[in-house]
PDB file of N, CA, C and O in Angstrom:
ATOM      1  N   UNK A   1     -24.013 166.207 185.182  1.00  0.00           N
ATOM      2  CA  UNK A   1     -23.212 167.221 185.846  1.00  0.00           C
ATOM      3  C   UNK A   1     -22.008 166.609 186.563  1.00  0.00           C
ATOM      4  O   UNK A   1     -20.893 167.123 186.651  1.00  0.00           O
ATOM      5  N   UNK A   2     -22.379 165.500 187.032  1.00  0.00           N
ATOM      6  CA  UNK A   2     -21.067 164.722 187.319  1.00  0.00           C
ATOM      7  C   UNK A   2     -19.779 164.172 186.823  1.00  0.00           C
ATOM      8  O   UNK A   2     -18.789 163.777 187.439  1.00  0.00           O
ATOM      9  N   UNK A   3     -20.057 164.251 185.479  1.00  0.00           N
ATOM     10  CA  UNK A   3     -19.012 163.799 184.314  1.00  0.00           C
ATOM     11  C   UNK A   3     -18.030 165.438 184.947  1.00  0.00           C
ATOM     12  O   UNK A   3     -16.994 165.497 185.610  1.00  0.00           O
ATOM     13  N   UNK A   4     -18.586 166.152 184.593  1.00  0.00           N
ATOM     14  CA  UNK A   4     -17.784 167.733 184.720  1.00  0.00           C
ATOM     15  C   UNK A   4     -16.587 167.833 185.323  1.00  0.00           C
ATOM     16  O   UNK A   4     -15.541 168.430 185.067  1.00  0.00           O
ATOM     17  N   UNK A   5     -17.197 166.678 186.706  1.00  0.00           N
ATOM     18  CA  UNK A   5     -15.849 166.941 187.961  1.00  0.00           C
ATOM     19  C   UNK A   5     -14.535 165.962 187.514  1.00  0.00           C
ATOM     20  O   UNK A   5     -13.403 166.087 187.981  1.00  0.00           O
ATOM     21  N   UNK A   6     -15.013 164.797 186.338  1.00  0.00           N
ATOM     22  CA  UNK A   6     -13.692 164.036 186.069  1.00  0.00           C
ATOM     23  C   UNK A   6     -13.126 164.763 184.543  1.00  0.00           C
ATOM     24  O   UNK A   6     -11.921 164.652 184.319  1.00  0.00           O
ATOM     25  N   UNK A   7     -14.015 165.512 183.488  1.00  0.00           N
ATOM     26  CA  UNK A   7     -13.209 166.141 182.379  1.00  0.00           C
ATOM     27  C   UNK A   7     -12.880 166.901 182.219  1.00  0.00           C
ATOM     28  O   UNK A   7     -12.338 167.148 181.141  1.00  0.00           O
ATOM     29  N   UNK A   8     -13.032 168.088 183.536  1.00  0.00           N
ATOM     30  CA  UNK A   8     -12.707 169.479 183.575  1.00  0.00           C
ATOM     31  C   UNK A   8     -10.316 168.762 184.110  1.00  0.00           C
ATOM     32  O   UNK A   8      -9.251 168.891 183.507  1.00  0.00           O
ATOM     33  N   UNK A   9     -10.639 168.258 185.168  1.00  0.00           N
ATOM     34  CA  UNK A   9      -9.620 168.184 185.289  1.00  0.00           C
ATOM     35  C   UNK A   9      -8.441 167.065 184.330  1.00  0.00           C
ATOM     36  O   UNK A   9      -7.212 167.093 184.273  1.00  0.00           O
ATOM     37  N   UNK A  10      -9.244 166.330 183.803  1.00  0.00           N
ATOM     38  CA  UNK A  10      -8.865 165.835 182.745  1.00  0.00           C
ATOM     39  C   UNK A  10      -8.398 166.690 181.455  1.00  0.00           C
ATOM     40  O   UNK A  10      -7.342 166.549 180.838  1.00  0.00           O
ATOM     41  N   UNK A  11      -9.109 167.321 181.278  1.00  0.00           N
ATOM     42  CA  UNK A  11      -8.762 168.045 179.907  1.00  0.00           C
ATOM     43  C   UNK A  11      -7.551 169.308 180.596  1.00  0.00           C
ATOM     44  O   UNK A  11      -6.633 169.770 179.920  1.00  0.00           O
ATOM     45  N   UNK A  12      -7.678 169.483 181.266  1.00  0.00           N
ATOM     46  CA  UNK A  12      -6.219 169.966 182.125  1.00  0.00           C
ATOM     47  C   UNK A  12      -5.036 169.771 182.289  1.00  0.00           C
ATOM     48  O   UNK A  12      -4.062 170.523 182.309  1.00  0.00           O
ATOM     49  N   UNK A  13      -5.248 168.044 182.483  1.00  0.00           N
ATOM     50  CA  UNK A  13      -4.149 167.249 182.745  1.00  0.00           C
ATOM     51  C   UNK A  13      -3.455 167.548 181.602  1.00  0.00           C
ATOM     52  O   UNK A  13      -2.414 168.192 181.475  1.00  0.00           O
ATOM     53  N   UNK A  14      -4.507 166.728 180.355  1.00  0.00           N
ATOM     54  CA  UNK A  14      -3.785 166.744 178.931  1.00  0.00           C
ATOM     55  C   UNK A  14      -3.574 167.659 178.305  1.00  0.00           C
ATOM     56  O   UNK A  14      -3.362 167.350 177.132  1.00  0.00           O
ATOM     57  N   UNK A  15      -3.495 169.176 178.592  1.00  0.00           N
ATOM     58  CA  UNK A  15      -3.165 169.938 178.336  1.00  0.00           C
ATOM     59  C   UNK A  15      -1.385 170.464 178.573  1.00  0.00           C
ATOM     60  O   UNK A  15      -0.383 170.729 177.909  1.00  0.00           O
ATOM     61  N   UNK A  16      -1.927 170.371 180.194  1.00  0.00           N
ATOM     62  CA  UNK A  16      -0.350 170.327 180.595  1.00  0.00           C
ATOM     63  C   UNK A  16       0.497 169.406 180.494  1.00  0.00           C
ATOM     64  O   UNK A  16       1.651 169.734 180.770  1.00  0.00           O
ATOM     65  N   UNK A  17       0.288 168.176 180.139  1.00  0.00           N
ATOM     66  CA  UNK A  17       1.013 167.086 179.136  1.00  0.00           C
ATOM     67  C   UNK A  17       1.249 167.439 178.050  1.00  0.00           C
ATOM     68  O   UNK A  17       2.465 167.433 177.856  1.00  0.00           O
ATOM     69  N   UNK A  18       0.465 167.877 176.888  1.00  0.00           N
ATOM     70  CA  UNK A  18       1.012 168.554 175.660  1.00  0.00           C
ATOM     71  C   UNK A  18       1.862 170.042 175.737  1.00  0.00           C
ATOM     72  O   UNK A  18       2.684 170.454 174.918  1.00  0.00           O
ATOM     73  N   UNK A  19       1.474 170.593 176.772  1.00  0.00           N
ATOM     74  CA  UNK A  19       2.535 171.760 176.791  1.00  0.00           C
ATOM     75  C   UNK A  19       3.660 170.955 177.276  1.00  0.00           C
ATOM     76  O   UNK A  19       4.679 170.786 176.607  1.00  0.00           O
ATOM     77  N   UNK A  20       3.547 170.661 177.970  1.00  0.00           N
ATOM     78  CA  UNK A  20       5.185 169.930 178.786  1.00  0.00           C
ATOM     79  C   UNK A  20       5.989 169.261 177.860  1.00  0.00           C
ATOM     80  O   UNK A  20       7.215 169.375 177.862  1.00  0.00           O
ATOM     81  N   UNK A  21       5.139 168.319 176.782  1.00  0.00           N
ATOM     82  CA  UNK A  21       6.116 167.948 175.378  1.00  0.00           C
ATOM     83  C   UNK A  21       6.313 168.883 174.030  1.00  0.00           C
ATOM     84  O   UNK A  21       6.770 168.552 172.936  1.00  0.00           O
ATOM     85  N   UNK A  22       5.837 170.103 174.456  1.00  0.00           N
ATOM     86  CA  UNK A  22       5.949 171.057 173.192  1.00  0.00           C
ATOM     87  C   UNK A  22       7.419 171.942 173.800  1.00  0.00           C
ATOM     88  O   UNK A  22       8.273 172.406 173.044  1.00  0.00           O
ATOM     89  N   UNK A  23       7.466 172.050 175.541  1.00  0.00           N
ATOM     90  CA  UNK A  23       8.387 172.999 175.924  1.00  0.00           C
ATOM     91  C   UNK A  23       9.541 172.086 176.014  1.00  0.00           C
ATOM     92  O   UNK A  23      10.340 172.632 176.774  1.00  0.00           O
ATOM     93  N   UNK A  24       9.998 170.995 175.620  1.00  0.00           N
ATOM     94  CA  UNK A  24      10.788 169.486 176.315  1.00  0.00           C
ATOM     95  C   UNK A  24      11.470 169.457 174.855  1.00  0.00           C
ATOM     96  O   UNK A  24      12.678 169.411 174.626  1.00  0.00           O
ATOM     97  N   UNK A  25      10.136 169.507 173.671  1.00  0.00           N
ATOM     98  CA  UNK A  25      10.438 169.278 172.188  1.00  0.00           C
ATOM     99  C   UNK A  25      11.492 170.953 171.657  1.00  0.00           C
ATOM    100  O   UNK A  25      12.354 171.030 170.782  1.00  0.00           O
ATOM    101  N   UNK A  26      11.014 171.965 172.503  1.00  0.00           N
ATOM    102  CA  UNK A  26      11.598 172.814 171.852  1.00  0.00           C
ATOM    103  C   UNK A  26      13.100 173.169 172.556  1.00  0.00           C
ATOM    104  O   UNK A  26      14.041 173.567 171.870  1.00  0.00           O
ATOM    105  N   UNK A  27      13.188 172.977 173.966  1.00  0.00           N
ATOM    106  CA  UNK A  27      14.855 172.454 174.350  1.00  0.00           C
ATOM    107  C   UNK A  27      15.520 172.078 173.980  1.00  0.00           C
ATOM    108  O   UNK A  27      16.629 172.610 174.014  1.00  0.00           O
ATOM    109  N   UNK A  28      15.245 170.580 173.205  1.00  0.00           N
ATOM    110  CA  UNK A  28      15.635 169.651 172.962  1.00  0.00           C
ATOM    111  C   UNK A  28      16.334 170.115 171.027  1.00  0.00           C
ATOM    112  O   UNK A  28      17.143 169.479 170.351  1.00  0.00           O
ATOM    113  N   UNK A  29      15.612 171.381 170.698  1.00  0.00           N
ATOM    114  CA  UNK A  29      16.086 171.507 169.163  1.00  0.00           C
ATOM    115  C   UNK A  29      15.132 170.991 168.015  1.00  0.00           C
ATOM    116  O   UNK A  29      15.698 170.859 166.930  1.00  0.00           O
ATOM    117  N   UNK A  30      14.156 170.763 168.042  1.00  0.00           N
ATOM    118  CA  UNK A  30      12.826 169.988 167.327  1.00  0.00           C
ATOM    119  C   UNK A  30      12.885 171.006 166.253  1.00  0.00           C
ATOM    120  O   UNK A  30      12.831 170.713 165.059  1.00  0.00           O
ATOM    121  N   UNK A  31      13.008 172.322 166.755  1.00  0.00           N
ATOM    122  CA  UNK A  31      12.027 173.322 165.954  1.00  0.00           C
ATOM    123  C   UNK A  31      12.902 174.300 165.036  1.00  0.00           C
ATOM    124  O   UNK A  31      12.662 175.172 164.200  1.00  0.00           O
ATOM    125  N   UNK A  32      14.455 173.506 165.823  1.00  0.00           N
ATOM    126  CA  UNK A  32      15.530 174.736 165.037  1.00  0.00           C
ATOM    127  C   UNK A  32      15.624 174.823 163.308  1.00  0.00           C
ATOM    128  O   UNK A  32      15.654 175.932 162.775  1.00  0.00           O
ATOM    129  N   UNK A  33      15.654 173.938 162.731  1.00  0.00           N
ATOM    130  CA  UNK A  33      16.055 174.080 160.968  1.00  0.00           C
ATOM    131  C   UNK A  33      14.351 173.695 160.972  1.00  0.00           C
ATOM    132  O   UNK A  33      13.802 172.678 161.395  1.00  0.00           O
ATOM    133  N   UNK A  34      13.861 174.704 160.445  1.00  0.00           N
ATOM    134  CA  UNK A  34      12.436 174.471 159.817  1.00  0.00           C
ATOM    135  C   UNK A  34      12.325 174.405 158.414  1.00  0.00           C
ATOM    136  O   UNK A  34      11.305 173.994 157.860  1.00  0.00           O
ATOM    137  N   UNK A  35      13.638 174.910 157.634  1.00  0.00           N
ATOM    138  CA  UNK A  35      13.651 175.581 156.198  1.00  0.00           C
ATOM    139  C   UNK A  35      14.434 174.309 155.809  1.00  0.00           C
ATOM    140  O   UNK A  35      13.607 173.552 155.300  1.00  0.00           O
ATOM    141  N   UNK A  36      15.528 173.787 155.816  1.00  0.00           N
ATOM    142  CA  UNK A  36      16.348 172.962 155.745  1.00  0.00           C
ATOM    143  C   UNK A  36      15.584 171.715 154.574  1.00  0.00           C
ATOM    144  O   UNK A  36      15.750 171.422 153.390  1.00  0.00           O
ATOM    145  N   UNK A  37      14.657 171.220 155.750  1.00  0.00           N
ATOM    146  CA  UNK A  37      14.269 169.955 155.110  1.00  0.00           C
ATOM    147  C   UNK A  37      13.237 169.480 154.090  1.00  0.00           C
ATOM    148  O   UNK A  37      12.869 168.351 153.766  1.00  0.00           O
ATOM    149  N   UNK A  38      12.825 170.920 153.618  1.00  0.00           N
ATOM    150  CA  UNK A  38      11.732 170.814 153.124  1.00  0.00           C
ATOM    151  C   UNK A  38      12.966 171.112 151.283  1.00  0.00           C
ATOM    152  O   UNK A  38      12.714 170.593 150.196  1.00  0.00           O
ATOM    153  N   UNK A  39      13.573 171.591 151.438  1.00  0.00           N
ATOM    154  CA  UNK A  39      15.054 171.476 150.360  1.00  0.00           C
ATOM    155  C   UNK A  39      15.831 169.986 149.986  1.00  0.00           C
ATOM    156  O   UNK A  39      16.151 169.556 148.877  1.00  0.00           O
ATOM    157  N   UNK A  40      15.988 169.444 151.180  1.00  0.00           N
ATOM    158  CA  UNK A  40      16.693 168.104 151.256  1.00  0.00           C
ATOM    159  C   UNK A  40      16.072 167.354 150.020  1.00  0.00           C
ATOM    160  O   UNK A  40      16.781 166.622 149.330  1.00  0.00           O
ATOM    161  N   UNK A  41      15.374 167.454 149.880  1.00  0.00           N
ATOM    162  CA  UNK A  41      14.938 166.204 148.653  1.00  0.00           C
ATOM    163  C   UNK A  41      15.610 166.387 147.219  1.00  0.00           C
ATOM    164  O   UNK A  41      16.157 165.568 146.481  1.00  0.00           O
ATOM    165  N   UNK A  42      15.340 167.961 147.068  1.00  0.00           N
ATOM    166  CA  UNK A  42      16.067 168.175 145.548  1.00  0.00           C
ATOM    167  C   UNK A  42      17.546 168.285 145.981  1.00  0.00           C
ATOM    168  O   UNK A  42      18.199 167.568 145.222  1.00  0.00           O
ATOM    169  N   UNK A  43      18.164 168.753 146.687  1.00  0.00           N
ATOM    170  CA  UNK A  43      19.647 168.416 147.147  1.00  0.00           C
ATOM    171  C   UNK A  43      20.342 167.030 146.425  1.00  0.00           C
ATOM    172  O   UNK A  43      21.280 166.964 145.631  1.00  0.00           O
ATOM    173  N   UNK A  44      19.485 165.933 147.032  1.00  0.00           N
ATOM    174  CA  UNK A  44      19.367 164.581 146.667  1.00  0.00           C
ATOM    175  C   UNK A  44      19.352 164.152 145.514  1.00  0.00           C
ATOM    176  O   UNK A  44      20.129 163.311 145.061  1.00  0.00           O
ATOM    177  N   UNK A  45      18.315 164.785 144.838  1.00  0.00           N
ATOM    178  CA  UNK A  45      17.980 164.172 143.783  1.00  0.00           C
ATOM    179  C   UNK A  45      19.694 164.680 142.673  1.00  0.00           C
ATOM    180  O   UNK A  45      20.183 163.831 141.929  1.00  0.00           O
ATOM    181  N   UNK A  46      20.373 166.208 142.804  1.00  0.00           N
ATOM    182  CA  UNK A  46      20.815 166.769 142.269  1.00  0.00           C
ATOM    183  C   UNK A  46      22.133 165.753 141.966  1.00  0.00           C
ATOM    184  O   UNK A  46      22.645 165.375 140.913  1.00  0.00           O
ATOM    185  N   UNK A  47      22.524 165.416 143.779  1.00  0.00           N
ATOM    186  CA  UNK A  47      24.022 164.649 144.160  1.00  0.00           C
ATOM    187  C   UNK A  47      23.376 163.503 143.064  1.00  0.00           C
ATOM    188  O   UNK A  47      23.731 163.825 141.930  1.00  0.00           O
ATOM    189  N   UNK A  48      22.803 162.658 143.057  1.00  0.00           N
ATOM    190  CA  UNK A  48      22.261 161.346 142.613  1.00  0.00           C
ATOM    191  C   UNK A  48      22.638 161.499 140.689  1.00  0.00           C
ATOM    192  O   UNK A  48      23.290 160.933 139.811  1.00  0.00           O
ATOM    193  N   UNK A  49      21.973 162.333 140.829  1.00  0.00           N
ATOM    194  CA  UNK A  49      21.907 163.157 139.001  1.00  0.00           C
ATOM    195  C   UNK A  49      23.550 163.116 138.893  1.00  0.00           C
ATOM    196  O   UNK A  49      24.064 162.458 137.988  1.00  0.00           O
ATOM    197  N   UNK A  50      24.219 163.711 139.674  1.00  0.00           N
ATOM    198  CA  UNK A  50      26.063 164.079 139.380  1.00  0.00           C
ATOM    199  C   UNK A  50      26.758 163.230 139.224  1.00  0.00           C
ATOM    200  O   UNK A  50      27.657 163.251 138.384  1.00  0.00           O
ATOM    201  N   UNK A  51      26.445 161.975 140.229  1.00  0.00           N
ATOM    202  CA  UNK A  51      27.254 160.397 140.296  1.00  0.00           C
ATOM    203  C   UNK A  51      26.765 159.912 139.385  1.00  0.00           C
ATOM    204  O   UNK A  51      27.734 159.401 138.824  1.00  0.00           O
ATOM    205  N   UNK A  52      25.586 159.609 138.579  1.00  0.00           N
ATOM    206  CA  UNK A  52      25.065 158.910 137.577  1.00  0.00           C
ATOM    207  C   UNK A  52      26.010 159.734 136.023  1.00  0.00           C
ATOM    208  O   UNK A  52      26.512 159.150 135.064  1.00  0.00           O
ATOM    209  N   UNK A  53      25.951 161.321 136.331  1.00  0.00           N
ATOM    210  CA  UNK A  53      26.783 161.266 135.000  1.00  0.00           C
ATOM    211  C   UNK A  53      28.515 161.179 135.026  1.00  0.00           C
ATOM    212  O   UNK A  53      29.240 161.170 134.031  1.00  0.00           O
ATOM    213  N   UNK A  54      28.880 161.129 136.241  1.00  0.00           N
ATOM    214  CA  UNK A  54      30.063 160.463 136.492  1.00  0.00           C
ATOM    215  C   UNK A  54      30.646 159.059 135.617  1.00  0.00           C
ATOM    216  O   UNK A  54      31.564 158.805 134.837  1.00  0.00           O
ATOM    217  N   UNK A  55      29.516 158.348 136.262  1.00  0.00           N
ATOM    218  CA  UNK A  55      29.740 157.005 135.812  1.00  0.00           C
ATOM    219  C   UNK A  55      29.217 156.990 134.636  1.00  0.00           C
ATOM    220  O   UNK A  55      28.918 155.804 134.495  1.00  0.00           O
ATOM    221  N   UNK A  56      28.673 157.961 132.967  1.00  0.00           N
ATOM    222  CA  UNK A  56      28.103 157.612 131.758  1.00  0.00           C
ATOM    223  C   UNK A  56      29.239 158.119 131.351  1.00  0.00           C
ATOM    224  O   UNK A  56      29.529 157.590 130.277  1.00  0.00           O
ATOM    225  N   UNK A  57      30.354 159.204 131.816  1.00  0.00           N
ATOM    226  CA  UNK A  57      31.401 159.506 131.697  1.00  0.00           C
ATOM    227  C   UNK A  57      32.591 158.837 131.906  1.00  0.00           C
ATOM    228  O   UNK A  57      33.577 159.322 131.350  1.00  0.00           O
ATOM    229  N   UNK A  58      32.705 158.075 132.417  1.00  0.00           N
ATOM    230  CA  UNK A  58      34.330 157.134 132.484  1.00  0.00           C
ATOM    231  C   UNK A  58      33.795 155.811 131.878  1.00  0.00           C
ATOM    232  O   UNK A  58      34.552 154.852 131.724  1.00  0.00           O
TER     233      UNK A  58
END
């Protein structure tokens, strides 16, 4: 029963530590382009594809 009095406020603490970096992370812009990057790869691959037939072309 004694553990109680150090993990009740413990698990508190770290609570309001993870909220405090979720409300810090979302100020900060973390959360703005969610759609963006999950695209970026074929973007990439496309530019990469264009310069390669650039150069089979000259």
């Amino acid at each position: 029963m004694n553990i109680l009095i150090l993990m009740i406020p413990a698990s508190i603490l770290l609570g309001v530590f993870f909220l405090g970096a979720f409300i810090w992370a979302t100020k900060r812009g973390q959360f703005d382009d969610v759609v963006t990057p999950q695209y970026e790869i074929l973007l990439e691959d496309k530019i990469i594809k264009d310069v390669n037939n650039e150069h089979k072309s000259t």
